[in-house]
GUKOL-180163 format. One record per residue (C-alpha): x, y, z. Coordinates in pm, whole numbers, plus 50000, padded with zeros to 5 digits. Example, Ala and Ser with C-alpha at 12.3 -4.5 7.8 and 13.67 -1.06 7.14 Angstrom:
BEGIN
512304955050780 513674989450714 
END
This chain:
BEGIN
300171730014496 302931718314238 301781749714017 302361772014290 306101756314386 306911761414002 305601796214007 307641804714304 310901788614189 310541808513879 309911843614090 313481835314277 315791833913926 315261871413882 316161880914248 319121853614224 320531868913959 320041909814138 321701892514403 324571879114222 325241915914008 325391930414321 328091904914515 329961907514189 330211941414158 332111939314519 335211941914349 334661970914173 333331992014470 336011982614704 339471998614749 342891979614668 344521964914369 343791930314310 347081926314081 348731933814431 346841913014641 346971886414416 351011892014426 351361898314782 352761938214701 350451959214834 352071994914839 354761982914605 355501986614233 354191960914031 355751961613628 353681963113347 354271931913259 353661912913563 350571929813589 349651923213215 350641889513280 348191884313618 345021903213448 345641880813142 345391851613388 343211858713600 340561871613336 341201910613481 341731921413158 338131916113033 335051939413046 332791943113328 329971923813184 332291892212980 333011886713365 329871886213520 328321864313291 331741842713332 330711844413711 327191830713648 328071804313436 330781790813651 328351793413989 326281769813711 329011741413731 330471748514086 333181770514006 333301807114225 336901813514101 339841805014340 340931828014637 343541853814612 345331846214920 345301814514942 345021801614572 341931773714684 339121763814538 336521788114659 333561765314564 335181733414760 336251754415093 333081771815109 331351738115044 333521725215327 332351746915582 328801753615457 327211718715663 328911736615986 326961768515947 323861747715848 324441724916186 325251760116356 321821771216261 319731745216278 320671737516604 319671778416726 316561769116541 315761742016735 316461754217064 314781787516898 311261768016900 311831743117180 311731775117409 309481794817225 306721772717165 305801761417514 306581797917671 304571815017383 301391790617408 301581797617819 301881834417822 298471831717562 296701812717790 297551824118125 297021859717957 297601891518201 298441867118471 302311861118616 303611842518350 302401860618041 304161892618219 307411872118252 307341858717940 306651895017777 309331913117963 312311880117863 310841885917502 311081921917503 315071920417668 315991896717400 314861915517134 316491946017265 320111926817313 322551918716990 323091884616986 327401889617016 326401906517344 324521866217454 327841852317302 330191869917559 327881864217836 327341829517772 331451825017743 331731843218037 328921825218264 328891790318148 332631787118015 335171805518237 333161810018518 331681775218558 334071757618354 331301733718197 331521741517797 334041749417580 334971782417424 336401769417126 334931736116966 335671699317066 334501689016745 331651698216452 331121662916363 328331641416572 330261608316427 333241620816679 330681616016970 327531628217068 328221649617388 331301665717230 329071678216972 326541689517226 328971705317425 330701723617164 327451736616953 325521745117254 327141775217359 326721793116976 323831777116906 322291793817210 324041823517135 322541829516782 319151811116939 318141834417239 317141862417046 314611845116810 313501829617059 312111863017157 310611870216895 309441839116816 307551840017117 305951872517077 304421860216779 303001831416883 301751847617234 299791871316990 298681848916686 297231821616991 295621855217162 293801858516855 292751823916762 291871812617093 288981840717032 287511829016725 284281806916687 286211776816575 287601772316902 284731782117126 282941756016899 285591733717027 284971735917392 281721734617403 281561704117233 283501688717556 287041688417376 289601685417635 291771714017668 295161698717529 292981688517247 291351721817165 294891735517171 296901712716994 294381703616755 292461729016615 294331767816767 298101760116708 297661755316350 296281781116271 298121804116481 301301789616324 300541803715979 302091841116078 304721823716249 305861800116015 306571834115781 308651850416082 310481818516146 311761820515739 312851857315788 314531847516135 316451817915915 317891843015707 319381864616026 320791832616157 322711826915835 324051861515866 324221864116247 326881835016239 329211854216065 329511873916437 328881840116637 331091814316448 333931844016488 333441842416876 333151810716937 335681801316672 332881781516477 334271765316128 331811776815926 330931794815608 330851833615858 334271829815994 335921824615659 333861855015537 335731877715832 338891861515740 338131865115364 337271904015435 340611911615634 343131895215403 340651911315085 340181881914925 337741892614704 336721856314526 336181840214789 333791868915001 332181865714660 331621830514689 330911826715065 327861857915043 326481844214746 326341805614855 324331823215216 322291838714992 321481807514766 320561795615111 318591823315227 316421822214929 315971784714946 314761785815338 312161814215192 310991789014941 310451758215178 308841787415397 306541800015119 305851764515060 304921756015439 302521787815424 300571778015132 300481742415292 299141758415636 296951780315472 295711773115104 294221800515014 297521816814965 297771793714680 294281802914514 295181844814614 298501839814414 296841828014091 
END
């Protein structure tokens, strides 16, 4: 097992480092002047030798590639450059707001599985009766609807109309209380969660279809297992392998589906200072935010690799 975590930190330097060239190169695809924005004079005339005097400081002067590998080393030892309009840190305020997005999401991920499990397992079991129908047609709607679409609604219904959660935040810290945390992470959390939850339990309707068929289980029952038993102990397991890979790729959309959601609901986090980063052009610090969500993407695929191998070992001996 260790060899296999080794090998598989080793295959994510290469696509780290793809990843990075790419979010670098932002600056060089995008229109604007970053002499101006760094001097606040867009559409004005900037003299030689303040703008000498800027690319000299801010290291705009040097080559393409005496940059990039200034970029790497510096994401090395926490330093992403500081912002353009705002002259901070952009390691320390992405850092900031990074455990919001990470509450953000792991909150949608629980109530992700917390309806998805139960609704998934039912619809395979009471399959082509009432229920599995119900379940099938919620999953399919979900899919089908963006998840800023559930954000409006869910302002709409449970915020204006009824007046029981907050639009905006109470608070992003649980130390401040636990029900105004609850009340001001449900509403996004939701949001981002109703959507994989659909999916989520489409997969697991059709992974438990096709264990519950297999000899293992039939084995089970006849042996007098109880039902709850036969279920939870020897089908769910293995019908969790597919799922556990969908669940890492659904991770991933929730990092970059709060980018919408944290703008709505006026969430703190790491995807409303990327929207704020991108009007203003503040090129460092979209740099900085993008490439610590994709650090995190690519660590959720690891612990997700590594849950799949646990699940189901021969993915370790197949990847030798």
């Amino acid at each position: 097992m260790w060899a296999y975590i080794i090998r598989r930190i080793f295959q994510t330097v290469p696509t780290l480092l793809i990843s990075s060239l790419l979010i670098f190169s932002l600056l060089y695809v995008t229109p604007g002047d970053p002499v101006e924005l760094i001097l606040g004079t867009e559409d004005a005339n900037v003299s030689e030798e303040q703008r000498k005097l800027v690319e000299e400081q801010w290291g705009l002067d040097k080559p393409f590639l005496v940059r990039y590998i200034r970029f790497i080393k510096g994401a090395f030892v926490g330093d992403l450059g500081t912002s353009y309009a705002t002259g901070e840190d952009v390691f320390s305020s992405v850092a900031k707001r990074m455990p919001n997005t990470l509450k953000l999401a792991g909150s949608a991920m629980v109530i992700a599985l917390v309806v998805s499990l139960p609704l998934g397992i039912l619809a395979a079991l009471k399959h082509n009766g009432i229920l599995d129908s119900v379940a099938t047609a919620l999953a399919t709607i979900g899919v089908s609807l963006p998840r800023f679409w559930f954000g409006l609604v869910l302002i709409i219904f449970f915020a204006l109309h009824l007046g029981w959660l907050p639009t905006m935040p109470e608070t992003t810290n649980i130390a401040d209380g636990v029900v105004p945390f609850l009340r001001s992470i449900i509403l996004p959390a939701s949001s981002l969660a109703l959507s994989m939850a659909a999916t989520q339990t489409r997969m697991i309707r059709s992974s438990m279809l096709d264990v519950l068929n297999q000899d293992y289980v039939r084995y089970a029952r006849s042996k007098g297992l109880k039902e709850h038993a036969v279920i939870w102990g020897h089908a769910l397991k293995n019908a969790m392998i597919p799922v556990v890979t969908v669940i890492g790729g659904e991770i991933g959309s929730l990092l970059g589906g709060a980018v919408i959601t944290e703008s709505i609901f006026s969430w703190p986090g790491v995807g409303r200072l990327t929207i704020s980063s991108i009007a203003r052009r503040d090129y460092p610090m979209i740099q900085g935010a993008t490439l610590m969500l994709c650090i995190s993407y690519m660590l959720v695929n690891l612990v997700v690799d590594i849950l799949y191998a646990w699940f189901n070992p021969r993915i370790r001996l197949d990847s030798k």
